[in-house]
C-alpha positions as CSV (number, residue, x, y, z in Angstrom):
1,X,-61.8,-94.8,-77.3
2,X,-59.2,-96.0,-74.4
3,X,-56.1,-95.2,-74.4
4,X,-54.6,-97.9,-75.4
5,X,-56.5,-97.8,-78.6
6,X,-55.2,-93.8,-79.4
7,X,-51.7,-94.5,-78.6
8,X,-51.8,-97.3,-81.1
9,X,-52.9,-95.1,-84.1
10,X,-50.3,-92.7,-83.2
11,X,-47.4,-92.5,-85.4
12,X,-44.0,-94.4,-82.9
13,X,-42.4,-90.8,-82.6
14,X,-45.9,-89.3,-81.3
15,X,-46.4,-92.7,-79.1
16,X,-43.4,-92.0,-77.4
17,X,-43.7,-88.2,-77.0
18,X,-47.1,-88.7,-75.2
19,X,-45.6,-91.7,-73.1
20,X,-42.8,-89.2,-71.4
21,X,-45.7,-86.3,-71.1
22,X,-47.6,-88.7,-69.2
23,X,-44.9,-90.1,-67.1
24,X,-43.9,-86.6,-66.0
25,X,-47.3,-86.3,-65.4
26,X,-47.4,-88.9,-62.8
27,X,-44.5,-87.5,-61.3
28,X,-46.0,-83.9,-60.6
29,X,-45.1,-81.6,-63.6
30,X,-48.6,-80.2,-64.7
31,X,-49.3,-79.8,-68.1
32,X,-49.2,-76.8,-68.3
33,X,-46.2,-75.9,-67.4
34,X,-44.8,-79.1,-69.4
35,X,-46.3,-76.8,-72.3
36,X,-44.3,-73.7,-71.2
37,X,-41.4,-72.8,-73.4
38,X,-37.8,-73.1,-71.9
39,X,-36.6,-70.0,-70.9
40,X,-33.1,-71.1,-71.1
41,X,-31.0,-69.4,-73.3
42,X,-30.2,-71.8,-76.2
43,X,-26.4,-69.6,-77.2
44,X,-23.5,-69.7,-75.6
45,X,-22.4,-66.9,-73.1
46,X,-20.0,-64.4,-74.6
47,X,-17.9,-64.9,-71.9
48,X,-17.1,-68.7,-72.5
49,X,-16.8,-68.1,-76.4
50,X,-14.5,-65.5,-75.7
51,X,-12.7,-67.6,-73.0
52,X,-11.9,-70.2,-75.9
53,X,-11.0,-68.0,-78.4
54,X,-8.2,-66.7,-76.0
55,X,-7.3,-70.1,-75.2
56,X,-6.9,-71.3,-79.0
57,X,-4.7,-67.9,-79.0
58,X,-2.6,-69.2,-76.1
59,X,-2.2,-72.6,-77.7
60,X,-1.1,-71.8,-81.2
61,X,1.0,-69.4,-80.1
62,X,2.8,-71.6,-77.6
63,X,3.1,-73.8,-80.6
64,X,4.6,-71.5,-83.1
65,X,7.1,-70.4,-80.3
66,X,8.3,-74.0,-79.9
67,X,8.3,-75.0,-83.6
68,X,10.6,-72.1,-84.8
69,X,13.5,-73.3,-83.3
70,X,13.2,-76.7,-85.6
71,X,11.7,-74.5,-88.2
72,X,15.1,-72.4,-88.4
73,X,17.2,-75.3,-87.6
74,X,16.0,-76.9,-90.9
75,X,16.3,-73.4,-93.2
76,X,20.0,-73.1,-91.9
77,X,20.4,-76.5,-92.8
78,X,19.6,-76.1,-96.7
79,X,21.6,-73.4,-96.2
80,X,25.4,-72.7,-98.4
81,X,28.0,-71.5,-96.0
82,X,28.2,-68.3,-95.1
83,X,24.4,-67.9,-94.7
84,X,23.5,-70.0,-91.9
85,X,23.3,-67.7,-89.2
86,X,21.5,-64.2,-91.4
87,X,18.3,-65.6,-89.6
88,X,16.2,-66.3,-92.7
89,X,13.3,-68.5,-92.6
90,X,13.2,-69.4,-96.8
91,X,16.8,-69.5,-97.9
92,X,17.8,-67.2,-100.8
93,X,19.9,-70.5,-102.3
94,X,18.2,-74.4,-101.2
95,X,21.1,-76.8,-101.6
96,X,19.2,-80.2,-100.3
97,X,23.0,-81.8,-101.1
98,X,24.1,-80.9,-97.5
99,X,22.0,-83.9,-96.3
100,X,24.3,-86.1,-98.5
101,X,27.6,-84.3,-97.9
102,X,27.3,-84.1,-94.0
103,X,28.5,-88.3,-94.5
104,X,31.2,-87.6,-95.6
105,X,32.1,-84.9,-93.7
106,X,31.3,-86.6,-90.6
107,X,30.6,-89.7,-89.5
108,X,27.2,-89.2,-88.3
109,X,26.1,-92.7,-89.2
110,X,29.1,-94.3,-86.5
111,X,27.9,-91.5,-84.1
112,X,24.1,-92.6,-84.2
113,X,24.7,-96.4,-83.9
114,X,27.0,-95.6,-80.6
115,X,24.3,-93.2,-78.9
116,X,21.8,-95.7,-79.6
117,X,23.4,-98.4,-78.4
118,X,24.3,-96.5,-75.4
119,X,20.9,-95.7,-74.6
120,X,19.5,-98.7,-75.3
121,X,21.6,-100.5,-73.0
122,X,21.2,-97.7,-70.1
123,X,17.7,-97.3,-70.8
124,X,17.3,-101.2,-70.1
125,X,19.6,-101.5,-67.1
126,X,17.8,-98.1,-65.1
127,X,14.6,-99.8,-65.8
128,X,15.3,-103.0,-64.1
129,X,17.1,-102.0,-61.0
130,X,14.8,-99.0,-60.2
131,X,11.8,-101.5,-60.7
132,X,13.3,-104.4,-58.7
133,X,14.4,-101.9,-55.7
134,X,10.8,-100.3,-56.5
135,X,8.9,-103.5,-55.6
136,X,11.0,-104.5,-52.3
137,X,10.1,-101.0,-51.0
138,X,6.1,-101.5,-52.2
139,X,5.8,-105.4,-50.9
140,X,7.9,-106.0,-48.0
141,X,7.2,-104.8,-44.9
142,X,10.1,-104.3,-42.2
143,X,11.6,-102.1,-39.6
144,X,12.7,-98.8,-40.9
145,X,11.7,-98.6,-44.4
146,X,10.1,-95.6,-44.6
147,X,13.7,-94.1,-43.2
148,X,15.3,-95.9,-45.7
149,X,13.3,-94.9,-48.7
150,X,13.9,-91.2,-47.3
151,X,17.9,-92.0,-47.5
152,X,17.2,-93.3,-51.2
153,X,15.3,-89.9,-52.0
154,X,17.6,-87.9,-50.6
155,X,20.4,-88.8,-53.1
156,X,18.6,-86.8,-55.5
157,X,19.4,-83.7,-53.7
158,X,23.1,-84.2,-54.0
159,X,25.1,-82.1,-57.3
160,X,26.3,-84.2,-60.0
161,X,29.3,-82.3,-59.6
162,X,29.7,-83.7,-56.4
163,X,30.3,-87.4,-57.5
164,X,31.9,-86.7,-60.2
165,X,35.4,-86.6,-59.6
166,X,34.9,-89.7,-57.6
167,X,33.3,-91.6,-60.4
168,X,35.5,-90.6,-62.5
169,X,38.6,-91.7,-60.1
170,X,36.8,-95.2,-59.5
171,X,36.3,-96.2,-63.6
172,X,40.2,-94.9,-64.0
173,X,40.9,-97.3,-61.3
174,X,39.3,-100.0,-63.0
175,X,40.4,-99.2,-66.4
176,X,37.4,-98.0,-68.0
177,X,37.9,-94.8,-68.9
178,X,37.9,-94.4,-72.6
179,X,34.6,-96.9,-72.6
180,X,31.1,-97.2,-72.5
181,X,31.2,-98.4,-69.3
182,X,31.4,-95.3,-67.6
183,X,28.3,-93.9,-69.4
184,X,25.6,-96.5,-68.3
185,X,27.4,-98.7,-65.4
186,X,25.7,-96.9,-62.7
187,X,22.0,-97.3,-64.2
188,X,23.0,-101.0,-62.8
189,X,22.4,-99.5,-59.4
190,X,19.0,-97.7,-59.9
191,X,17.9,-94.0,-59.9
192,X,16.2,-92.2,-57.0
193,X,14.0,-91.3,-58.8
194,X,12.8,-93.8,-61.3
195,X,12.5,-95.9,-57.9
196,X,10.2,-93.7,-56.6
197,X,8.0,-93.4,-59.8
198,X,8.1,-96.8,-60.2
199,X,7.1,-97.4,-56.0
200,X,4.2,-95.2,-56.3
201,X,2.9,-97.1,-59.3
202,X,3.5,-100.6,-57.3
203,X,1.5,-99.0,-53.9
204,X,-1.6,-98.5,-56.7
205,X,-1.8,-102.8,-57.3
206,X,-3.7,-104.8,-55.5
207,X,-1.9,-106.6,-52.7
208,X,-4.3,-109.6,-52.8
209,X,-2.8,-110.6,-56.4
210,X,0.6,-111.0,-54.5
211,X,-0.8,-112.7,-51.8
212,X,-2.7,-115.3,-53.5
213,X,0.2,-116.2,-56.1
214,X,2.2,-116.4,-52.5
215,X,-0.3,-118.7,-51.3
216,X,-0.1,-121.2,-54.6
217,X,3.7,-121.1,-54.4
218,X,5.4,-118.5,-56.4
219,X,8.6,-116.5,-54.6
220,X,9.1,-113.2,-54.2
221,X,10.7,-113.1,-57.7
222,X,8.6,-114.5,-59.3
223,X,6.1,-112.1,-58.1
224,X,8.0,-109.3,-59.2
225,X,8.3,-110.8,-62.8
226,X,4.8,-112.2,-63.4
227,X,2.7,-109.9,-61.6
228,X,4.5,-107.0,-60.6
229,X,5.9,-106.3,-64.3
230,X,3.4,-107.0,-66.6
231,X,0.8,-104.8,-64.7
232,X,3.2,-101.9,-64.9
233,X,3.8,-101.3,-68.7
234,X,3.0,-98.0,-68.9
235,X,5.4,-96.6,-65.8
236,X,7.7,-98.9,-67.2
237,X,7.9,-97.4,-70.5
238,X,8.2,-94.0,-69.0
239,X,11.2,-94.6,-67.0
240,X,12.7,-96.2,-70.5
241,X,12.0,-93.3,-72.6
242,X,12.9,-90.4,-69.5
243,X,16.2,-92.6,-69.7
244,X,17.0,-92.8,-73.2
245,X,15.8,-89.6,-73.9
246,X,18.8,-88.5,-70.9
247,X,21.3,-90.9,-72.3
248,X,21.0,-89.6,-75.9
249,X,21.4,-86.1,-75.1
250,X,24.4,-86.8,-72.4
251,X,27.1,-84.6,-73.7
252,X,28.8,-83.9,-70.4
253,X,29.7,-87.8,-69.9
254,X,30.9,-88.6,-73.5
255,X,33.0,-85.8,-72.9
256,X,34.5,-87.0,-70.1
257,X,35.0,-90.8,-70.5
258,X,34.9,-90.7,-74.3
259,X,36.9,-87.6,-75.3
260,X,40.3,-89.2,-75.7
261,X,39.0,-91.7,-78.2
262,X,38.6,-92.0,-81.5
263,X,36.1,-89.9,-83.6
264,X,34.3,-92.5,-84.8
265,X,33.2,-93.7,-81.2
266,X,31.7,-90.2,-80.5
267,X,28.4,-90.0,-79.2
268,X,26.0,-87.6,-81.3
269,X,26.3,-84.8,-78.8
270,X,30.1,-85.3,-78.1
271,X,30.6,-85.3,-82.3
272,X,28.6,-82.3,-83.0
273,X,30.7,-80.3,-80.3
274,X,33.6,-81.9,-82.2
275,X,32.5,-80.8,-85.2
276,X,31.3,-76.9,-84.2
277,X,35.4,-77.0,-83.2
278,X,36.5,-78.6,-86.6
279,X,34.7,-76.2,-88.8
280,X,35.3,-73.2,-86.5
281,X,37.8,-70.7,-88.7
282,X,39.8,-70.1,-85.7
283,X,40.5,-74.0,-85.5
284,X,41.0,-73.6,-88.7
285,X,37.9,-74.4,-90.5
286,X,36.3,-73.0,-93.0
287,X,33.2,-72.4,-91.2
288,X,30.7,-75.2,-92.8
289,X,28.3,-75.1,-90.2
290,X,25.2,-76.1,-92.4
291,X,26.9,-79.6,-91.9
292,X,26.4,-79.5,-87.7
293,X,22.9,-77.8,-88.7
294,X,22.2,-81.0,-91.0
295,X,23.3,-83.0,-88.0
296,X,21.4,-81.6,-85.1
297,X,18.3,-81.6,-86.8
298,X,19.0,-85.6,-88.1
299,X,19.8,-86.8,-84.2
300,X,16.7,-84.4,-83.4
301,X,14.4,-86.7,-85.5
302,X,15.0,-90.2,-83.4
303,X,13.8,-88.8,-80.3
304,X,10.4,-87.0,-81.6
305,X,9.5,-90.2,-83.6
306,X,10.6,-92.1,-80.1
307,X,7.8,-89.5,-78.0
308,X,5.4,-89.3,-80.6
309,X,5.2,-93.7,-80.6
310,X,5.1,-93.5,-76.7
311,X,2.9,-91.1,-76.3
312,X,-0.3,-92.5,-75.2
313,X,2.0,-94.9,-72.9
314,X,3.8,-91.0,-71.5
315,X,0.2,-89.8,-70.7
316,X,-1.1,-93.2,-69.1
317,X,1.7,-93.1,-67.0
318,X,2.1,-90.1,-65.7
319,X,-1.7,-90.5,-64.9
320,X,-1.0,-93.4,-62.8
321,X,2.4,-92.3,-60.7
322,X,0.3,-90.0,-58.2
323,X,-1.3,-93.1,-56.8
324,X,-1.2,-94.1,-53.4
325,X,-2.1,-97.6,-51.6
């Protein structure tokens, strides 16, 4: 009988079992020692199973020590006064009414609309001017720019506190103070280092998309906002949630530009330092603090459901900043 003839009354898995014996057959593997048994061992080293197990350890325990925090934030926040701070996890007395009382003892609501609209509007504005001064640094080619990209990074080593009596003189000139103006105008000017981010990101496209939309007529604008933009999402969204994440937690501006105000055009962190002072007994208060505890963990909740929608944007982006054209 050929072969030909056996293989076809073999059942397909046996067909197909004898076709790879005899290829490796033709390659140089005897059969013999195709027939040997693998002397590989087939579980895993104790070494790499323990390995693991220390790393699941590591990791869970990482993540109990970050969670507690927000875990005790919300027990003292079901909390009556007087028990906040005696460090229990499950409160002795729940009183879920502190989540409907803290409106009317604050104005939370007025507070959250302002910080969002704040950073929203500085969010947007950093965005655009680090990615416009981004691109003429990535595209154009001219006499000292690598000397003047150094000057723009070295702006980041400078204090805060170093600009910011001048700031603060320039927006009193100008009649600001006492705005919102103060807390994003200067995003309109770029960030050191969002513009670098968003460089390194531009250095990683392909300069013969620019080239060829050059060649059929676009400017350099337009470049920037068909080509240069669109390709950049995910850097893009970075920068915007790095910047609203800053903007929303910006106490030490709100308490500088906004202070003198009203209460109701507080910022989240300016009113719940306004009201730690307002229910302190030696302002005297009465010492409700399950209300700033009910707050906190309420202006907490925005910016984990903001990290948590962005995140596979965060991680693409970060994964793309290190490149280099």
């Amino acid at each position: 009988m050929s072969t030909t003839e056996s293989s076809s009354s073999l059942t397909p898995a046996a067909a197909g079992q004898r076709e790879q014996l005899l290829g490796l057959e033709a390659a140089g593997a005897s059969p013999e020692r195709l027939r040997e048994p693998s002397l590989r061992p087939t579980s895993r080293r104790p070494g790499s199973v323990v390995g693991k197990v220390v790393l699941w350890v590591l990791l869970v325990g990482f993540t109990l020590l970050f969670l507690y925090p927000l875990v005790w934030l919300f027990a003292a926040s079901l909390k009556p006064r007087g028990e906040v701070f005696d460090n229990k996890l499950v409160p002795d007395t729940v009183l879920w009414s502190n989540y409907v009382e803290v409106f009317d003892q604050l104005p939370l609501a007025s507070w959250a609309v302002n910080s969002v609209a704040i950073a929203l509007i500085a969010a947007v504005l950093v965005t655009f001017s680090s990615s416009l001064v981004a691109f003429g640094f990535a595209y154009f080619r001219f006499p000292g720019r690598k000397v003047l990209f150094g000057l723009v990074l070295a702006t980041m080593m400078l204090p805060g506190a170093v600009t910011m009596v001048p700031q603060y003189l320039i927006w009193l000139k100008l009649g600001l103070v006492g705005t919102w103006a103060p807390l994003f105008g200067a995003n309109l000017f770029g960030s050191a280092f969002y513009i670098f981010l968003q460089r390194q990101f531009f250095l990683g496209l392909p300069r013969e998309l620019f080239e060829a939309a050059r060649v059929d007529g676009a400017s350099y604008f337009g470049l920037f906002r068909r080509i240069a933009l669109p390709l950049s999402v995910p850097s893009l969204i970075i920068i915007f949630l790095f910047e609203f994440q800053a903007s929303w937690n910006n106490l030490q501006a709100a308490l500088i530009y906004l202070n003198a105000g009203s209460v109701e055009g507080f910022t989240v962190p300016l009113g719940i330092s306004y009201a730690m002072t307002q229910f302190s007994p030696t302002a005297g208060g009465q010492g409700d603090y399950q209300y700033v505890m009910v707050a906190s963990l309420l202006v907490t909740l925005p910016m984990l459901a903001l990290f948590t929608f962005g995140q596979r944007y965060f991680v693409e982006g970060v994964a793309t900043q290190g490149r280099k054209g």
